[in-house]
Backbone as ProteinMPNN parsed JSONL, in Angstrom:
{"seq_chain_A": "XXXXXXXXXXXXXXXXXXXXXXXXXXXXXXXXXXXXXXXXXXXXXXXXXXXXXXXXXXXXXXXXXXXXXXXXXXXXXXXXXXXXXXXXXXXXXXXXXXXXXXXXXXXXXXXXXXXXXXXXXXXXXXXXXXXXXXXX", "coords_chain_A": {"N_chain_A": [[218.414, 182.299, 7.469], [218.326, 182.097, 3.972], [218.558, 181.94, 1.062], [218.331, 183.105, -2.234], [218.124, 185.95, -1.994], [219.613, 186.484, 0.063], [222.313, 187.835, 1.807], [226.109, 187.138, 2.37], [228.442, 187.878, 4.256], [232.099, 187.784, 5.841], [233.651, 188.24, 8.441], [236.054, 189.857, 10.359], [237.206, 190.29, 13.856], [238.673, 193.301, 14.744], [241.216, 194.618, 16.904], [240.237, 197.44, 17.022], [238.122, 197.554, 16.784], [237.022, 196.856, 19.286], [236.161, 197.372, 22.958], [237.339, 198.54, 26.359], [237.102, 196.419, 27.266], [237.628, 194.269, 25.81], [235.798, 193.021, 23.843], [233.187, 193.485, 21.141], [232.5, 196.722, 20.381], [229.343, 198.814, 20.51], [228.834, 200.307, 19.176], [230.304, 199.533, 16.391], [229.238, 197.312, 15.27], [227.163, 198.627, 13.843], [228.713, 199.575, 11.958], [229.759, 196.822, 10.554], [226.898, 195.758, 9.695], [226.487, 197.66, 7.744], [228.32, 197.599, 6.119], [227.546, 194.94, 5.451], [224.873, 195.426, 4.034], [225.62, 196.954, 2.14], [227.514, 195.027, 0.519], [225.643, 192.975, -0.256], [224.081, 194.76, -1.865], [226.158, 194.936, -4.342], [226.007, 192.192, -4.856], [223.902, 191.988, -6.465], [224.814, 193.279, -8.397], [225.382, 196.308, -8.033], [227.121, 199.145, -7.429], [226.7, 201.844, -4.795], [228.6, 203.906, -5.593], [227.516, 203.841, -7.82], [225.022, 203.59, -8.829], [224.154, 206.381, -7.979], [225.942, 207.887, -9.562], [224.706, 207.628, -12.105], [221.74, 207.442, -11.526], [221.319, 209.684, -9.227], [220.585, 208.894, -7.252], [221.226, 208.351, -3.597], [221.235, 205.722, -0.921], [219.931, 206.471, 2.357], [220.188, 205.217, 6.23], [216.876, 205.198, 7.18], [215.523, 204.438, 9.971], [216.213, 202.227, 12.263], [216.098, 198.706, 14.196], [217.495, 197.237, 16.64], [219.312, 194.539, 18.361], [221.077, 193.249, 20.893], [222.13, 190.176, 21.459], [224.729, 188.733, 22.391], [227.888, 188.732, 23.165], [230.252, 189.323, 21.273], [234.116, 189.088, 20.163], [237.364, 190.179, 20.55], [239.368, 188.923, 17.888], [237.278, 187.416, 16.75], [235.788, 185.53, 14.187], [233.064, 186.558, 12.095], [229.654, 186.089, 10.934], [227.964, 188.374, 8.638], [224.432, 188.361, 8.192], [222.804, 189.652, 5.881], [219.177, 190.187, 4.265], [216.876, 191.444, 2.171], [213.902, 192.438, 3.252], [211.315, 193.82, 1.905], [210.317, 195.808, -0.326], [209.885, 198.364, -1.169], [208.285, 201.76, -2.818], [210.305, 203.693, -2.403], [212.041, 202.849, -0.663], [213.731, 200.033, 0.752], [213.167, 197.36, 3.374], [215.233, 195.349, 5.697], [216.275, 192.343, 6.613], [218.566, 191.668, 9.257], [221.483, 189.766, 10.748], [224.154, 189.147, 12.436], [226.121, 186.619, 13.211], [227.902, 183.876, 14.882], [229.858, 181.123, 14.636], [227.157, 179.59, 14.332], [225.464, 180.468, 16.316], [223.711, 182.984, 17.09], [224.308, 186.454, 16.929], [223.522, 189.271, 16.969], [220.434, 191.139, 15.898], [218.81, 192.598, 13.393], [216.892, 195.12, 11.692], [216.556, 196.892, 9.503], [215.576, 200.063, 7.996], [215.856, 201.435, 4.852], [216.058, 204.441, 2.908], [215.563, 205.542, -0.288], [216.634, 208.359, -1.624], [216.701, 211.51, -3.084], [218.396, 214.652, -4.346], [217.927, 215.288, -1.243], [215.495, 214.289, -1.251], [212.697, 211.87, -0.798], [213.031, 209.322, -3.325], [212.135, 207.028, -5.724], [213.048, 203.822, -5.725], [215.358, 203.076, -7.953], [214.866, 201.14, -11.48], [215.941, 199.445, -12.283], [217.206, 197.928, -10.092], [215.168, 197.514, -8.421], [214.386, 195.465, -10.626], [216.392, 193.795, -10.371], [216.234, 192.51, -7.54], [213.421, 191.76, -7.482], [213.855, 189.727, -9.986], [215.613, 187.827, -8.269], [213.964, 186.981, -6.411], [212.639, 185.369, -7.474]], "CA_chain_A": [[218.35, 183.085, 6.25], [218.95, 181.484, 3.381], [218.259, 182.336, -0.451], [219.116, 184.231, -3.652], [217.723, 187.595, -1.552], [219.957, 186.606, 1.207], [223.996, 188.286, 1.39], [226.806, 186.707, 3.317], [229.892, 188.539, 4.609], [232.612, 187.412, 6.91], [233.905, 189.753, 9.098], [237.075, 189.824, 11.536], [236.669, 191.296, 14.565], [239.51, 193.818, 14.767], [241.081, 195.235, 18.197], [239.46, 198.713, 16.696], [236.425, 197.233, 16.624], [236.126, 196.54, 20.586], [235.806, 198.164, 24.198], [238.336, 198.112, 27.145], [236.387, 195.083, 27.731], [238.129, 193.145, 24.513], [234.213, 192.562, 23.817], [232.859, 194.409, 20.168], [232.198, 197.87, 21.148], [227.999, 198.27, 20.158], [228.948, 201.122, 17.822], [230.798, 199.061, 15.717], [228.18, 196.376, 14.973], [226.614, 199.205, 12.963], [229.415, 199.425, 10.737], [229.619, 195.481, 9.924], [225.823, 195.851, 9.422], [226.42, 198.715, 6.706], [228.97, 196.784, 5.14], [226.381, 193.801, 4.696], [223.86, 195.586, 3.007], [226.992, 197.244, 0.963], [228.034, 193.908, -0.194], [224.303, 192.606, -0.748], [223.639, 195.472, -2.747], [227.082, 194.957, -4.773], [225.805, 191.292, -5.229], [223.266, 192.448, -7.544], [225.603, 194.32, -9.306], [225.14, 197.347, -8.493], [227.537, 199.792, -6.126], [226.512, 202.596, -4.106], [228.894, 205.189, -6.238], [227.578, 203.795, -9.894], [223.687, 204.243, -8.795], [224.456, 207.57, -7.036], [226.225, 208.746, -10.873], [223.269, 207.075, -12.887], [220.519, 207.986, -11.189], [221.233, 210.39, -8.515], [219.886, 207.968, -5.733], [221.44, 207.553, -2.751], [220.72, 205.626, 0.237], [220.15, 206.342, 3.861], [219.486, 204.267, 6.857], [215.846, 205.967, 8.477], [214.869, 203.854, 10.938], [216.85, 200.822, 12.773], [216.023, 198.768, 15.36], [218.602, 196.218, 16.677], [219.276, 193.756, 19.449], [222.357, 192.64, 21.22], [222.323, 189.215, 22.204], [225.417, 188.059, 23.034], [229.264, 190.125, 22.99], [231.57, 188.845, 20.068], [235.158, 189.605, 21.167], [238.422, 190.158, 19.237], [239.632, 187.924, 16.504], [236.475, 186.16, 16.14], [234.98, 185.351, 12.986], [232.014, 186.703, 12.063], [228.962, 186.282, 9.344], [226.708, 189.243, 8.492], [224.081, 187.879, 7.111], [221.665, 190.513, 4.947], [218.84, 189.933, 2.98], [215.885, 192.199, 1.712], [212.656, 191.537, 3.49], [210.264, 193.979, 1.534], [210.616, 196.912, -1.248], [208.832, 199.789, -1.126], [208.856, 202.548, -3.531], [211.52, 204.444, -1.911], [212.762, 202.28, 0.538], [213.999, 199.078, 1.121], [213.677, 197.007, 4.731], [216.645, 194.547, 5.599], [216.993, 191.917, 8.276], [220.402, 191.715, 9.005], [221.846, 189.111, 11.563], [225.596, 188.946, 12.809], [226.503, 185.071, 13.298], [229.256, 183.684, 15.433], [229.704, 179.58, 14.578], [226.018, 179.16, 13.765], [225.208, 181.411, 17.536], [223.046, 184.492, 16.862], [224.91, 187.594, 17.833], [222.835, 190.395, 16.775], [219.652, 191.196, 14.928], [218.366, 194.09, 13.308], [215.722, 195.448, 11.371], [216.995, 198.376, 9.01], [214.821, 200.486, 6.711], [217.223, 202.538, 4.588], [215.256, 205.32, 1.972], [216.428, 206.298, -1.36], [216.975, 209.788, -1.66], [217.757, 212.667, -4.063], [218.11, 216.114, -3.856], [216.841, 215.359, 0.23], [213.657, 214.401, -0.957], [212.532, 210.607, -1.291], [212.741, 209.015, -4.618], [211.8, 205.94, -6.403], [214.34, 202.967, -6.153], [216.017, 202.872, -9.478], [213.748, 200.658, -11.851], [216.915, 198.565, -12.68], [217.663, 197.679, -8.712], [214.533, 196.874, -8.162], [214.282, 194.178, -11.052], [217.602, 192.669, -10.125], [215.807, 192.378, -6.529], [212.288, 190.959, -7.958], [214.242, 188.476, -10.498], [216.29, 187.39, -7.211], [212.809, 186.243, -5.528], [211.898, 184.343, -8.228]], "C_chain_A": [[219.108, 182.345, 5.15], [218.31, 180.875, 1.672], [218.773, 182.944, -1.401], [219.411, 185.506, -3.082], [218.794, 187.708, -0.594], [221.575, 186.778, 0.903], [224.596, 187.709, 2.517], [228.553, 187.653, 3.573], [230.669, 188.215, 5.626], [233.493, 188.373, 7.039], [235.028, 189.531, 10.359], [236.67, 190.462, 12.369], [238.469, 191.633, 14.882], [239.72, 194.429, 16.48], [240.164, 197.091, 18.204], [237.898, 198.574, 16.948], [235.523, 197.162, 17.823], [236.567, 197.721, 21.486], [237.008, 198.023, 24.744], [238.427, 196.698, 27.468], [237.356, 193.631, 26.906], [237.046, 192.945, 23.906], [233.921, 193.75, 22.544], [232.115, 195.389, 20.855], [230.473, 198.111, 20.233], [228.134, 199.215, 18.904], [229.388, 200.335, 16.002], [230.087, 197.45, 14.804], [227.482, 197.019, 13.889], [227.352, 199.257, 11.893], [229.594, 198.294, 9.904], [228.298, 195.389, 9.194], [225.636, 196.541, 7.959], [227.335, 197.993, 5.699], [228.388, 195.457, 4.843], [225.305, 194.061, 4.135], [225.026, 196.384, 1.955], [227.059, 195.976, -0.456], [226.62, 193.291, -0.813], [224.258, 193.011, -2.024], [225.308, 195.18, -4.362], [227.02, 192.792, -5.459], [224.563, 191.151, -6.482], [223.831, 193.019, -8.417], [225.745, 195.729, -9.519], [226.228, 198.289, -7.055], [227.22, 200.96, -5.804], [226.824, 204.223, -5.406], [228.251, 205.105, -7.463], [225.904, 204.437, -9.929], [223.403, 205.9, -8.398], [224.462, 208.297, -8.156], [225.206, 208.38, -11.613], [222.422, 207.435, -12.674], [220.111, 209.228, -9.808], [220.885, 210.276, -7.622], [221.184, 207.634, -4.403], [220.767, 206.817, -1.702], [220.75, 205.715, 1.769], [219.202, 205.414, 4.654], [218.293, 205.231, 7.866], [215.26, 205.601, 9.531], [216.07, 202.307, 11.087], [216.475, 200.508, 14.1], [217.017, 197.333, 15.729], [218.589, 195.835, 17.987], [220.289, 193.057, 19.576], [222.312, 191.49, 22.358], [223.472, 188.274, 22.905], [226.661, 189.002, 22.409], [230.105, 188.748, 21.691], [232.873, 189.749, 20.52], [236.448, 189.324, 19.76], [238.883, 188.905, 18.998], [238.397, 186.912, 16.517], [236.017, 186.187, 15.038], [233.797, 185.722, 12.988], [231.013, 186.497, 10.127], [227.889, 187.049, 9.688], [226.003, 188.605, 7.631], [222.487, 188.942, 6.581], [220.118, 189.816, 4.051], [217.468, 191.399, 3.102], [214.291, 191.584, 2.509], [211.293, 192.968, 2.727], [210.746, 195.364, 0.614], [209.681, 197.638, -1.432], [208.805, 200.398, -2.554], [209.79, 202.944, -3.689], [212.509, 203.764, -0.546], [212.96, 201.113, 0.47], [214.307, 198.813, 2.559], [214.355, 195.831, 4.401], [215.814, 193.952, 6.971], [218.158, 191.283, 8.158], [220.191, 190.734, 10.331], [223.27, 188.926, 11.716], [225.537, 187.322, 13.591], [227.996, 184.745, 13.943], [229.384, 182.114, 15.318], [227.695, 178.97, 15.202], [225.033, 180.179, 15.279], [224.661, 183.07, 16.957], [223.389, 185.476, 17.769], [224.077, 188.613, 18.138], [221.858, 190.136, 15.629], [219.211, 192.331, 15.085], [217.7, 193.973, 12.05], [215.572, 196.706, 10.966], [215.98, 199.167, 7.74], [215.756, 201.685, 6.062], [216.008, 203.117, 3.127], [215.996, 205.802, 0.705], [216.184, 207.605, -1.556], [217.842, 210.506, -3.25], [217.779, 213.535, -4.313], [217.588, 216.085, -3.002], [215.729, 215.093, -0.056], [213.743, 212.418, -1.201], [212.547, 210.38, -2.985], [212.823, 207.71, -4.652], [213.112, 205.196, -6.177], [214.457, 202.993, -7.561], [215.339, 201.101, -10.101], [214.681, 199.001, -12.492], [217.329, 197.416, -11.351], [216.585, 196.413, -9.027], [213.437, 195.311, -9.018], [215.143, 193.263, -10.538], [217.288, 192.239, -8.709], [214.296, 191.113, -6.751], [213.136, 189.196, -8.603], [214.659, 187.278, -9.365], [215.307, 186.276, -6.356], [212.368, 185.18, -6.24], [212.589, 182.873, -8.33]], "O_chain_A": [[220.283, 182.003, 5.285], [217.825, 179.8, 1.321], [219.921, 183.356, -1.237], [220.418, 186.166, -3.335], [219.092, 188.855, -0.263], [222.136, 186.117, 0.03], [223.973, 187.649, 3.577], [229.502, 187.798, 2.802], [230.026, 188.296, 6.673], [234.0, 189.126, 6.207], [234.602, 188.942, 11.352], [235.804, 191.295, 12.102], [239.326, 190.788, 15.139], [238.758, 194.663, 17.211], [239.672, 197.682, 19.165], [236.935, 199.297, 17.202], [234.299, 197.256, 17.906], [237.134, 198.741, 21.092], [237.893, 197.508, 24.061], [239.385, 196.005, 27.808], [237.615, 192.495, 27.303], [237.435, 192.413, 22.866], [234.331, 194.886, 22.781], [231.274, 195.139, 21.718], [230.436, 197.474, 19.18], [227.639, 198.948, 17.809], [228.911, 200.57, 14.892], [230.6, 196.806, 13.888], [227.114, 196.3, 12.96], [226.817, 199.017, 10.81], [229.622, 198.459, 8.685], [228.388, 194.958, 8.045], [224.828, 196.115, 7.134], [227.003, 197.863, 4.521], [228.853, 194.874, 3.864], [224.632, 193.137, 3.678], [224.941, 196.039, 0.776], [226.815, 195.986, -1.663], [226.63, 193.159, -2.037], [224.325, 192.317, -3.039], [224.878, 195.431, -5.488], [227.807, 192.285, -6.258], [224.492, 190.201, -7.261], [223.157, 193.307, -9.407], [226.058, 196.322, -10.551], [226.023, 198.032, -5.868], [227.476, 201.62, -6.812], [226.06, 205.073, -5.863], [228.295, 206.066, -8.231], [225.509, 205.348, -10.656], [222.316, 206.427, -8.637], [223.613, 209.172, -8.327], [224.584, 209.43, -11.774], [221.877, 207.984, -13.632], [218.971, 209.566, -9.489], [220.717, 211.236, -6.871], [221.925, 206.654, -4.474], [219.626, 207.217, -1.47], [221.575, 205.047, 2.393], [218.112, 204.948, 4.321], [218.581, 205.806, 8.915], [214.469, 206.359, 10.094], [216.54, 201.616, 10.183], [216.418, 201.321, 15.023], [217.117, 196.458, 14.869], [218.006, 196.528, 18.822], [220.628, 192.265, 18.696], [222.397, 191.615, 23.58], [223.27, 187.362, 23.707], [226.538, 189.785, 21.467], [230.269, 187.529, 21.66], [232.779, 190.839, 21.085], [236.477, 188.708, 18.695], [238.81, 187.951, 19.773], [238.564, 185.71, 16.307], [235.706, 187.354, 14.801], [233.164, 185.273, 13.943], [231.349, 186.634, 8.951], [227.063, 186.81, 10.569], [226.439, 188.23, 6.543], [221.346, 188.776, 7.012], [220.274, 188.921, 3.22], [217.328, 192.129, 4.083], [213.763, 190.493, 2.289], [210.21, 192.865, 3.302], [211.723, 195.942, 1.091], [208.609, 197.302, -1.937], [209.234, 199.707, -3.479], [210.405, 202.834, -4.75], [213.376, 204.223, 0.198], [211.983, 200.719, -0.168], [215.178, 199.435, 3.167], [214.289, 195.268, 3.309], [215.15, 194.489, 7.857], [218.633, 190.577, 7.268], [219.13, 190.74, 10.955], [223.657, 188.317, 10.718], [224.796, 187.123, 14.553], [229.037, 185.278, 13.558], [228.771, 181.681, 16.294], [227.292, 178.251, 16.116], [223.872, 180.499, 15.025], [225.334, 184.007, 16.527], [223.049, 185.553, 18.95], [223.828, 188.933, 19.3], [222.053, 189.36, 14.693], [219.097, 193.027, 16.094], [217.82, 192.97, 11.347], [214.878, 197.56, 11.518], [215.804, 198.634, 6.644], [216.247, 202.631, 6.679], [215.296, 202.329, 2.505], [217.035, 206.453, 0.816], [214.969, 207.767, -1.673], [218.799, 210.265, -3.985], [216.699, 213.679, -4.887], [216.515, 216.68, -3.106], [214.806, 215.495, 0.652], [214.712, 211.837, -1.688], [212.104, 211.224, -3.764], [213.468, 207.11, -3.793], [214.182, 205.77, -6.38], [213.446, 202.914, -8.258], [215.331, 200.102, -9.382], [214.234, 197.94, -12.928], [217.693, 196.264, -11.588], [216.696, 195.268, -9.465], [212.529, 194.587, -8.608], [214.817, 192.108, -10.264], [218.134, 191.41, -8.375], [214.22, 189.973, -6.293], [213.101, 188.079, -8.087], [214.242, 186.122, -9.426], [215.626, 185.202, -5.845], [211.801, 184.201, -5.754], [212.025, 181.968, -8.944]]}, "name": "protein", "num_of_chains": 1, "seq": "XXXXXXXXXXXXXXXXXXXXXXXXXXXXXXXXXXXXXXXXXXXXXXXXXXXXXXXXXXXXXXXXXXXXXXXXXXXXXXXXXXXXXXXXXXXXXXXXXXXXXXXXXXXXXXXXXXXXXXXXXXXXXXXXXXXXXXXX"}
């Protein structure tokens, strides 16, 4: 992965973060994950609370499907790496990948929906230029 569309985040792995095992606990993969489309989205310029007050959009994740290929274990380094693979109306899909010294940890395959008042709505018309320009 590796473009304008594409977000990078490095990520500690905390003793909170794992099992009895020492080994990242699988729950916690979701949270690194959420904080790389966070930061993505925050690389466009735009954060979560400012679109939320502006346009009344938030987003949730409706569908994920993910795959655990190998355990990452405390204090290792990690890179989430995000990018956008397609824009809907109301939705944006992600493929996300967790990276351990160039070793593919995890991959996933998130579709997250914009929402407002519970109902679907339109990505914000501002997003989804700063997303288009990005491709270009």
């Amino acid at each position: 992965m590796s473009d304008r569309l594409t977000g990078r985040l490095g990520v500690r792995v905390y003793y909170e973060d794992t099992d009895f095992s020492g080994r990242v606990y699988h729950a916690s993969y979701l949270r690194f994950l959420e904080r790389g489309r966070t930061e993505w989205l925050r690389g466009f310029g735009f954060g979560h609370r400012e679109i939320a007050g502006a346009t009344g959009v938030v987003f949730a994740v409706r569908r994920l499907q993910i795959e655990y290929l190998a355990p990452a274990l405390m204090d290792d380094l990690l890179d989430v790496e995000t990018r956008v693979s397609d824009v809907r109306g109301a939705s944006l899909a992600f493929r996300q990948r967790i990276v351990r010294d160039s070793r593919e940890l995890v991959t996933a395959a998130v579709l997250v929906a914009a929402i407002r008042d519970d109902r679907p709505a339109r990505i914000p018309d501002s997003l989804r230029r700063a997303i288009v320009q990005g491709a270009a």
